[in-house]
N, CA, C and O atoms as a GROMACS GRO file, in nm:
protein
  408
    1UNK      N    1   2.854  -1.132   3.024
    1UNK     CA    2   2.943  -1.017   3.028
    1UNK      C    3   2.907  -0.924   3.143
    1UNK      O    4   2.799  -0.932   3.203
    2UNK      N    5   3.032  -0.810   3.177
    2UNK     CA    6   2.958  -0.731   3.275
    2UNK      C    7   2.952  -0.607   3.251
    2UNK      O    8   2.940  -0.595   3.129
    3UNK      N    9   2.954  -0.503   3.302
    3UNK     CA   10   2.953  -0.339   3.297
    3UNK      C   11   2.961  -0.284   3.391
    3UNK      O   12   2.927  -0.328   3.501
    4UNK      N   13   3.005  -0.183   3.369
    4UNK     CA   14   3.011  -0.084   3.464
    4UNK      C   15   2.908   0.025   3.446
    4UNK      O   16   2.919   0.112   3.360
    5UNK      N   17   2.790   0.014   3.545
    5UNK     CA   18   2.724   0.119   3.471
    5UNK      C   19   2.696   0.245   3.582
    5UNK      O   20   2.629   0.239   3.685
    6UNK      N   21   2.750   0.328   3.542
    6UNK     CA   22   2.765   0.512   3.648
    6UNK      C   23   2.623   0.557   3.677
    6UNK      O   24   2.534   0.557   3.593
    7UNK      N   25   2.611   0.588   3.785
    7UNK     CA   26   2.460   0.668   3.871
    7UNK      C   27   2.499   0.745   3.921
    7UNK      O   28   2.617   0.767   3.945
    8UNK      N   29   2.365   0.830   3.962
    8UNK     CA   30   2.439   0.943   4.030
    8UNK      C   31   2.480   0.899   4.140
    8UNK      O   32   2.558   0.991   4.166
    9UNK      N   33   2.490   0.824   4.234
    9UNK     CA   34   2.515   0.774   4.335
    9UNK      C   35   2.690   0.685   4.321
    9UNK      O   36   2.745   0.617   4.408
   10UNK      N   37   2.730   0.712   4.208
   10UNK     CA   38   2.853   0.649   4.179
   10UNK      C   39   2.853   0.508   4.065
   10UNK      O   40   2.749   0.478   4.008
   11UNK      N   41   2.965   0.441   4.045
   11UNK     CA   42   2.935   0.326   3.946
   11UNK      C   43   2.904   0.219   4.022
   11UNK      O   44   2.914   0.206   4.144
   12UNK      N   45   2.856   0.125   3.921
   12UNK     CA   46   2.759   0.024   3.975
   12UNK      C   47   2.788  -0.095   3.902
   12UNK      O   48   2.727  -0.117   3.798
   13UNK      N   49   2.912  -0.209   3.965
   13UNK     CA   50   2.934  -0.290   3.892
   13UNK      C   51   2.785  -0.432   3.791
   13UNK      O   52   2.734  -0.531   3.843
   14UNK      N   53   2.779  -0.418   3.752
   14UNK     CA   54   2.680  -0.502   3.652
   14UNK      C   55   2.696  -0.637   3.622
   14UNK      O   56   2.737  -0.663   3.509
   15UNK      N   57   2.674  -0.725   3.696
   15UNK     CA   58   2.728  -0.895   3.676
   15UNK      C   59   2.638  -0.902   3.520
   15UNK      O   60   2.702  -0.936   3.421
   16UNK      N   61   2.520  -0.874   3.508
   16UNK     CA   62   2.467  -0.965   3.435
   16UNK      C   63   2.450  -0.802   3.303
   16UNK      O   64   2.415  -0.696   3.357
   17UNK      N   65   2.468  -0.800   3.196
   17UNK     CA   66   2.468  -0.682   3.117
   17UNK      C   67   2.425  -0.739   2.952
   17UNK      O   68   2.504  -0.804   2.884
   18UNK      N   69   2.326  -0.710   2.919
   18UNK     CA   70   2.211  -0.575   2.972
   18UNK      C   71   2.159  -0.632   3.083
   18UNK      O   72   2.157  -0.755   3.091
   19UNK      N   73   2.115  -0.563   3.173
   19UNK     CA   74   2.072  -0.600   3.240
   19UNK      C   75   1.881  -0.698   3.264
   19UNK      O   76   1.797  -0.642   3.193
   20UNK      N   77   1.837  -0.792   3.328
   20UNK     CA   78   1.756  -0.855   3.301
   20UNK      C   79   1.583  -0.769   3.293
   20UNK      O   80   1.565  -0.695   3.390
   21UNK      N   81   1.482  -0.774   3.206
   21UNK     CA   82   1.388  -0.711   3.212
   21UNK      C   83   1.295  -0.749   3.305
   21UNK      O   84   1.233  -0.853   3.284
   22UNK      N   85   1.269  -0.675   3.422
   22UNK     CA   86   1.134  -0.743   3.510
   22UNK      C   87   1.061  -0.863   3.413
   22UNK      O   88   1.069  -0.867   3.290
   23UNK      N   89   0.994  -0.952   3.492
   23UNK     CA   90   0.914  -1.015   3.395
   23UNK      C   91   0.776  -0.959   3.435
   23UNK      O   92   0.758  -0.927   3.553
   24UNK      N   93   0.688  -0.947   3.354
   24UNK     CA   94   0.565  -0.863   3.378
   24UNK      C   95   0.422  -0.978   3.389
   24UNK      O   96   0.450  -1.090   3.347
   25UNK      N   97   0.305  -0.963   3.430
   25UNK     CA   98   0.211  -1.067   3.405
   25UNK      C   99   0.083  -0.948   3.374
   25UNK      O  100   0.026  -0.893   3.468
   26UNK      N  101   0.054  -0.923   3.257
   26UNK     CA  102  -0.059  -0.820   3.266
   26UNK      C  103  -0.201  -0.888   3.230
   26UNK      O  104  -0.242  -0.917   3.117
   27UNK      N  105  -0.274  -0.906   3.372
   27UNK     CA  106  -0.367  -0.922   3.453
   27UNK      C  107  -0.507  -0.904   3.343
   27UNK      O  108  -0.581  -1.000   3.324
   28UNK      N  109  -0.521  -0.830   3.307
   28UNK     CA  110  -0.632  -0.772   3.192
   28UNK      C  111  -0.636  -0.678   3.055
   28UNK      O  112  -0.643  -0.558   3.027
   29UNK      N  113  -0.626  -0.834   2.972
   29UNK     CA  114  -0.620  -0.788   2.834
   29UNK      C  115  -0.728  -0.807   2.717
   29UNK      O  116  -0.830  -0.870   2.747
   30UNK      N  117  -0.716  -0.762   2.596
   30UNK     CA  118  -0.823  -0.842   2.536
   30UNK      C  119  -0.726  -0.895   2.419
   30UNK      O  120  -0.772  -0.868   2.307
   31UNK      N  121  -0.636  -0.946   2.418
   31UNK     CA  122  -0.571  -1.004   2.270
   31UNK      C  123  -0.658  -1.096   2.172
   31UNK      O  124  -0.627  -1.152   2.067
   32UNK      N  125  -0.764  -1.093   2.235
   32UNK     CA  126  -0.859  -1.175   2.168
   32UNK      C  127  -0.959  -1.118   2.061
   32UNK      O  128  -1.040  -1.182   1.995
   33UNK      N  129  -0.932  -0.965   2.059
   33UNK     CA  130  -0.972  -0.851   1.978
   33UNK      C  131  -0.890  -0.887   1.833
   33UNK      O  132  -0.774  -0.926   1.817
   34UNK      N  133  -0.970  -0.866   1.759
   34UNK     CA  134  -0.954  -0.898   1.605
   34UNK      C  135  -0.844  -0.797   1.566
   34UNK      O  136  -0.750  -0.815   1.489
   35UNK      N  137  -0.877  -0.676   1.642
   35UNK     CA  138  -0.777  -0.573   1.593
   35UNK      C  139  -0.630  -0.633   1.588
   35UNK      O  140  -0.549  -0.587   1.507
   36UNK      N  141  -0.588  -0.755   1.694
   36UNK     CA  142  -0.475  -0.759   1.709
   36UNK      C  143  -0.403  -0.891   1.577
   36UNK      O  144  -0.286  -0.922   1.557
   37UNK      N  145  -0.511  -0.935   1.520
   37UNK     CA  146  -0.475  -1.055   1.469
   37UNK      C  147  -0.369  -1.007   1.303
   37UNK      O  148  -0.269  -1.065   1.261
   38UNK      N  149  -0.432  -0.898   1.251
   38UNK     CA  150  -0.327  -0.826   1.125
   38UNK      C  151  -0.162  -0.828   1.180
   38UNK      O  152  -0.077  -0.864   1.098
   39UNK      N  153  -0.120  -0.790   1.313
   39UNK     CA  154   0.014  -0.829   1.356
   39UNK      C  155   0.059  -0.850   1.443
   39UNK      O  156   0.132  -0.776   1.509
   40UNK      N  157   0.003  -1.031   1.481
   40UNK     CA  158   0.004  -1.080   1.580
   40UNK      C  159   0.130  -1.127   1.617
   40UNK      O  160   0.162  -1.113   1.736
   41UNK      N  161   0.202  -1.176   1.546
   41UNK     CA  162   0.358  -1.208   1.578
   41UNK      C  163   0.397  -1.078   1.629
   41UNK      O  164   0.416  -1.070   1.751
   42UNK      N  165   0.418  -0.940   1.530
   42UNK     CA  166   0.463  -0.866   1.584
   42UNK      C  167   0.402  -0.751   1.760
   42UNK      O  168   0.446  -0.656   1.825
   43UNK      N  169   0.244  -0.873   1.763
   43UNK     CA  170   0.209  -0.813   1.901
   43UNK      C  171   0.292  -0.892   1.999
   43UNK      O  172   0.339  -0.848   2.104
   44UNK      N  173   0.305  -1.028   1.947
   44UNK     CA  174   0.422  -1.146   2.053
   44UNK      C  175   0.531  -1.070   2.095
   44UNK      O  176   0.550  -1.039   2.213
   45UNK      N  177   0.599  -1.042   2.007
   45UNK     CA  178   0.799  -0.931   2.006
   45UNK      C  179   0.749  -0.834   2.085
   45UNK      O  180   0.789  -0.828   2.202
   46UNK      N  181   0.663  -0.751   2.043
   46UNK     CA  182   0.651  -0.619   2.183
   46UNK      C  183   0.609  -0.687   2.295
   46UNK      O  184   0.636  -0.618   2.393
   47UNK      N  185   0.578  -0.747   2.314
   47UNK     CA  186   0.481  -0.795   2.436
   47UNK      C  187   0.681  -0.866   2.570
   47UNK      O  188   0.725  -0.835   2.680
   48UNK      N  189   0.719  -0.951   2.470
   48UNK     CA  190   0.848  -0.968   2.529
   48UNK      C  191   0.955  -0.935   2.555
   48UNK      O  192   1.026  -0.974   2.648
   49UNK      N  193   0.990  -0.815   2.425
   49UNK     CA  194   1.077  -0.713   2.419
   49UNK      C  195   1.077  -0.657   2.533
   49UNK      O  196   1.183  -0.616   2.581
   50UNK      N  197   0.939  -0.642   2.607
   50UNK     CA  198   0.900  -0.560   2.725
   50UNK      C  199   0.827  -0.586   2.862
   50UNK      O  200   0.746  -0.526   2.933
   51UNK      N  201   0.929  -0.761   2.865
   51UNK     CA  202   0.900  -0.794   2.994
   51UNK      C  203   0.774  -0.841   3.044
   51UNK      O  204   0.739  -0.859   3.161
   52UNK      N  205   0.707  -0.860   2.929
   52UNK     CA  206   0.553  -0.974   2.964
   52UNK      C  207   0.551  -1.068   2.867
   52UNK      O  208   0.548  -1.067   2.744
   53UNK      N  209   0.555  -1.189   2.991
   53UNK     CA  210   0.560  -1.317   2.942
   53UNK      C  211   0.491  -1.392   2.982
   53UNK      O  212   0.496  -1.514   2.969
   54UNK      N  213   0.387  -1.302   3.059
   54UNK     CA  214   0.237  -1.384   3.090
   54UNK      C  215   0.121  -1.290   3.069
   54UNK      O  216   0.140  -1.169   3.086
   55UNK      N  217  -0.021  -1.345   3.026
   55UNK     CA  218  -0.146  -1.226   2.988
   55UNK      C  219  -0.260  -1.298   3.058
   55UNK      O  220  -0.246  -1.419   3.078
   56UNK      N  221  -0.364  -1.243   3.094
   56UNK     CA  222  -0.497  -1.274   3.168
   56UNK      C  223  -0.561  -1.162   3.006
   56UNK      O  224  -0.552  -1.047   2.963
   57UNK      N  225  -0.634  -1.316   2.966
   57UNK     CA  226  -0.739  -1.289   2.822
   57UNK      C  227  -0.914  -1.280   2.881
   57UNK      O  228  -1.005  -1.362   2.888
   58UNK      N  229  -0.907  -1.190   2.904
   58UNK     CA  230  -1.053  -1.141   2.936
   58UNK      C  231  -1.140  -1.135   2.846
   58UNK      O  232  -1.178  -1.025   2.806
   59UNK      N  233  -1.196  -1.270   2.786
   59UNK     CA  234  -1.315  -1.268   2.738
   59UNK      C  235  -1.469  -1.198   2.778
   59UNK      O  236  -1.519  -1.216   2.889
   60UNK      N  237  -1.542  -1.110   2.660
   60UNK     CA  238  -1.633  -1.022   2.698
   60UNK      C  239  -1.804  -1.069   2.690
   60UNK      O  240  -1.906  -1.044   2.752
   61UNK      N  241  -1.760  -1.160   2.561
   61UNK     CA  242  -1.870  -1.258   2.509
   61UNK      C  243  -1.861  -1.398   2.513
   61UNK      O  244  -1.796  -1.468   2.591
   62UNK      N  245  -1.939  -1.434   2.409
   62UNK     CA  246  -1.948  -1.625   2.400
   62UNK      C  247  -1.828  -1.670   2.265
   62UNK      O  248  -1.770  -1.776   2.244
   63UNK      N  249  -1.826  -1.536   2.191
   63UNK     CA  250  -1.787  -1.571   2.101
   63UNK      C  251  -1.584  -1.538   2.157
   63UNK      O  252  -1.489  -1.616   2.161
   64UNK      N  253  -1.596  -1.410   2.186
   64UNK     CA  254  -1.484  -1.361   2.273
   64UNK      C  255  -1.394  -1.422   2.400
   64UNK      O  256  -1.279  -1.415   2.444
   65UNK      N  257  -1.509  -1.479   2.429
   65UNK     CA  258  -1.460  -1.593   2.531
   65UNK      C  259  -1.432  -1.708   2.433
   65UNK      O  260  -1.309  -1.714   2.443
   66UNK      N  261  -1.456  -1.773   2.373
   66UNK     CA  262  -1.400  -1.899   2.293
   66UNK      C  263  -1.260  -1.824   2.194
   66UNK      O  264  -1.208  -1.922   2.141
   67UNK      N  265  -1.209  -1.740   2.164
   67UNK     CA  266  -1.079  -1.666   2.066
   67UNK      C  267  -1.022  -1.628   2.247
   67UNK      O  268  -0.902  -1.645   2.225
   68UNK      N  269  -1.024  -1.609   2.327
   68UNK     CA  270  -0.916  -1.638   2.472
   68UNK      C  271  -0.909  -1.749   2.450
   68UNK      O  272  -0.847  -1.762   2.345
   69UNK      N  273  -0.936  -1.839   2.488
   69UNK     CA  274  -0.913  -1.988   2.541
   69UNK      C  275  -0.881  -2.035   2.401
   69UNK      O  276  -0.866  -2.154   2.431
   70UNK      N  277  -0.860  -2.031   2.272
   70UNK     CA  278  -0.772  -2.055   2.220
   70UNK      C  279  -0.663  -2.022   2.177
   70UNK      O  280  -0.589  -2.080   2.098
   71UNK      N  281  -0.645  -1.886   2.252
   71UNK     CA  282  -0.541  -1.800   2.222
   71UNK      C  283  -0.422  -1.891   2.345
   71UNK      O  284  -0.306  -1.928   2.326
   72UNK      N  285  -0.507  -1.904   2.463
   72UNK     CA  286  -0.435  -1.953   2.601
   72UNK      C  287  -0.424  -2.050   2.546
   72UNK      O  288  -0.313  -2.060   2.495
   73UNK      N  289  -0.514  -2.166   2.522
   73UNK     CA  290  -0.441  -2.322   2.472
   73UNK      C  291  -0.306  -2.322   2.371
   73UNK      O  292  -0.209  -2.393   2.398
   74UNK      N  293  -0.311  -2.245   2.265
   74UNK     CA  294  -0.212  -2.224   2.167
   74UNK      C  295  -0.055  -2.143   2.264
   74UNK      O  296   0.060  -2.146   2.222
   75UNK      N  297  -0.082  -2.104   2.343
   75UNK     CA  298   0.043  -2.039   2.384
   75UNK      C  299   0.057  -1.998   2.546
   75UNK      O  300  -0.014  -1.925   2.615
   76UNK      N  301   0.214  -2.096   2.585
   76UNK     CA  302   0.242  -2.094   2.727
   76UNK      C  303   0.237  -1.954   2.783
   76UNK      O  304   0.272  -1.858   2.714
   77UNK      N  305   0.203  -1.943   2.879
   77UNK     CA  306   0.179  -1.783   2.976
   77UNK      C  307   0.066  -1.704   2.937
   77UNK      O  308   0.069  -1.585   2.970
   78UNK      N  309  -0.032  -1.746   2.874
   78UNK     CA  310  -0.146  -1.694   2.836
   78UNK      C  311  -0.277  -1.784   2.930
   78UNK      O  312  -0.297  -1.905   2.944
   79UNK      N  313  -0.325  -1.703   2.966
   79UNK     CA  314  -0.412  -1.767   3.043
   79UNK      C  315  -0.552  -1.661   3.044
   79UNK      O  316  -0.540  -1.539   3.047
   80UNK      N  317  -0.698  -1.738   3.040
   80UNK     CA  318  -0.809  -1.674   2.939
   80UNK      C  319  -0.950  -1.729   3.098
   80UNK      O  320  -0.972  -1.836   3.154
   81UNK      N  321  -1.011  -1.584   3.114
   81UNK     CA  322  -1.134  -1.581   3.166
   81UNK      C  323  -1.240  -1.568   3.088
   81UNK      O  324  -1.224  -1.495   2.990
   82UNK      N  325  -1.358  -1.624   3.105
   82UNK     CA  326  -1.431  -1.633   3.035
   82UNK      C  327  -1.594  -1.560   3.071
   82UNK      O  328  -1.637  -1.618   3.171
   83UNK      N  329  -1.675  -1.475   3.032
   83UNK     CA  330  -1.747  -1.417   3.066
   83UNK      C  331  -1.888  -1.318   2.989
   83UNK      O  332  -1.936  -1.350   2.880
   84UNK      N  333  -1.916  -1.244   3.038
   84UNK     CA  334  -2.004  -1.155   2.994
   84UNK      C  335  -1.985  -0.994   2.988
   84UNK      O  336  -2.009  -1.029   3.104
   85UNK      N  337  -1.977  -0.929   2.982
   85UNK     CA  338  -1.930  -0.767   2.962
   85UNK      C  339  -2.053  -0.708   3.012
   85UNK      O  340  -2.153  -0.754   2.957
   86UNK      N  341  -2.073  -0.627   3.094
   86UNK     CA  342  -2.225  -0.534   3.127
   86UNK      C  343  -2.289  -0.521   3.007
   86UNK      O  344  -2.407  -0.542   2.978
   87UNK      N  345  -2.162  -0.470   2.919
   87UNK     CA  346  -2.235  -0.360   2.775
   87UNK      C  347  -2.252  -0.475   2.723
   87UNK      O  348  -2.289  -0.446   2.609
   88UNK      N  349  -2.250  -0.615   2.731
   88UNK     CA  350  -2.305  -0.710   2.655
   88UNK      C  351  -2.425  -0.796   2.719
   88UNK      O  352  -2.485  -0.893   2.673
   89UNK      N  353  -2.436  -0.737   2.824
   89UNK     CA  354  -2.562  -0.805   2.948
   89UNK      C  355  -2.680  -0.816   2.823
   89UNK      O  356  -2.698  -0.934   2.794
   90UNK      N  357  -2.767  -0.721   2.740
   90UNK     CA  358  -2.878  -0.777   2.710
   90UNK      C  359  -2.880  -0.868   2.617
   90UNK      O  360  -2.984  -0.920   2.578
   91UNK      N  361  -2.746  -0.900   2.566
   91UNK     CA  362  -2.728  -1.080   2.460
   91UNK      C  363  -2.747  -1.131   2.529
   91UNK      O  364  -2.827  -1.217   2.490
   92UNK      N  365  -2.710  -1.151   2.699
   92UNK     CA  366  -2.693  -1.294   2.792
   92UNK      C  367  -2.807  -1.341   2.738
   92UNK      O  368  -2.900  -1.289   2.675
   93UNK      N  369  -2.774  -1.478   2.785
   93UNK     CA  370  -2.886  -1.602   2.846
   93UNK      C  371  -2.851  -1.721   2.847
   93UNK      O  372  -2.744  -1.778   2.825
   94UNK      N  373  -2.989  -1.764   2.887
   94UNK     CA  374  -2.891  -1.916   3.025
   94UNK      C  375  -2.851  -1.996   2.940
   94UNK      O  376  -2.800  -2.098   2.988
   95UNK      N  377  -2.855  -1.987   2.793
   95UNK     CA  378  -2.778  -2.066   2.683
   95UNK      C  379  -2.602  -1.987   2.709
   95UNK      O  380  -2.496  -2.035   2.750
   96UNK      N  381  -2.629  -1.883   2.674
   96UNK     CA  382  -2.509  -1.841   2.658
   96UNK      C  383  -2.394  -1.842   2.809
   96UNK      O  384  -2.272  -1.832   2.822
   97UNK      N  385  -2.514  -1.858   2.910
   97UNK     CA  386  -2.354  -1.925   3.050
   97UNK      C  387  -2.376  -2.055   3.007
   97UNK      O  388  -2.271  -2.101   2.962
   98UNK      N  389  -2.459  -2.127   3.002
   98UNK     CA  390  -2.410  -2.261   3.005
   98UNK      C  391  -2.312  -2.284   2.882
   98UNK      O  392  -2.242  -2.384   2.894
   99UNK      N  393  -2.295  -2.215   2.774
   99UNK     CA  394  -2.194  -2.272   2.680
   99UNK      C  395  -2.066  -2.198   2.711
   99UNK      O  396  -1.972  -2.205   2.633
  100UNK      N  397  -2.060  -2.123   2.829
  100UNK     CA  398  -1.950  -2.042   2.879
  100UNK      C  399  -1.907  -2.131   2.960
  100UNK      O  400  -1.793  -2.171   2.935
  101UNK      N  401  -1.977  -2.192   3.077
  101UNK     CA  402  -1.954  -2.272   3.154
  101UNK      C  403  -1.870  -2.452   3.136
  101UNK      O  404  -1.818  -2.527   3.219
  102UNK      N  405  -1.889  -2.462   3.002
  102UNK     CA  406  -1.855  -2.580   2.923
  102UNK      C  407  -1.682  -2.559   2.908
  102UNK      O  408  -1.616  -2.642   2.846
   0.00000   0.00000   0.00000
């Protein structure tokens, strides 16, 4: 369908109505936070409602890093880094990159 939709600059014929939402890619998230899992479908609907249909899952830990990468395997446009957090630097150790590294 189309529209006519008025600006201040005058009307503005509308081929495509509503019109299409940017698509968004937000770069650094943590959906891998427990907080989000009570309403996770309904974190999916906002997330698309509003033009992001891709996420960078910034894992903080070993454990945090493994809930990204199954969040990314389970679902297209999700995509999961895997890592260490400063404020989590004194857990590291060379166990915990090498099972990061895996």
């Amino acid at each position: 369908p189309t529209a006519v939709i008025h600006t201040c600059v005058g009307p503005i014929l509308m081929k495509e109505y509503p019109p299409t939402i940017m698509k968004l890619f937000d770069s650094h998230c943590h959906l891998d936070d427990p907080t989000f899992e009570k309403d996770w479908p309904q974190v999916l609907e906002r997330m698309a409602a509003n033009g992001v249909d891709a996420a960078m899952i910034a894992g903080i830990n070993l454990e945090r890093s493994a809930r990204a990468l199954e969040l990314a395997e389970a679902h297209p446009g999700f995509y999961a880094s895997v890592g260490v957090h400063p404020h989590d630097a004194v857990d590291c150790s060379k166990s915990v990159v090498n099972a990061l590294a895996v």
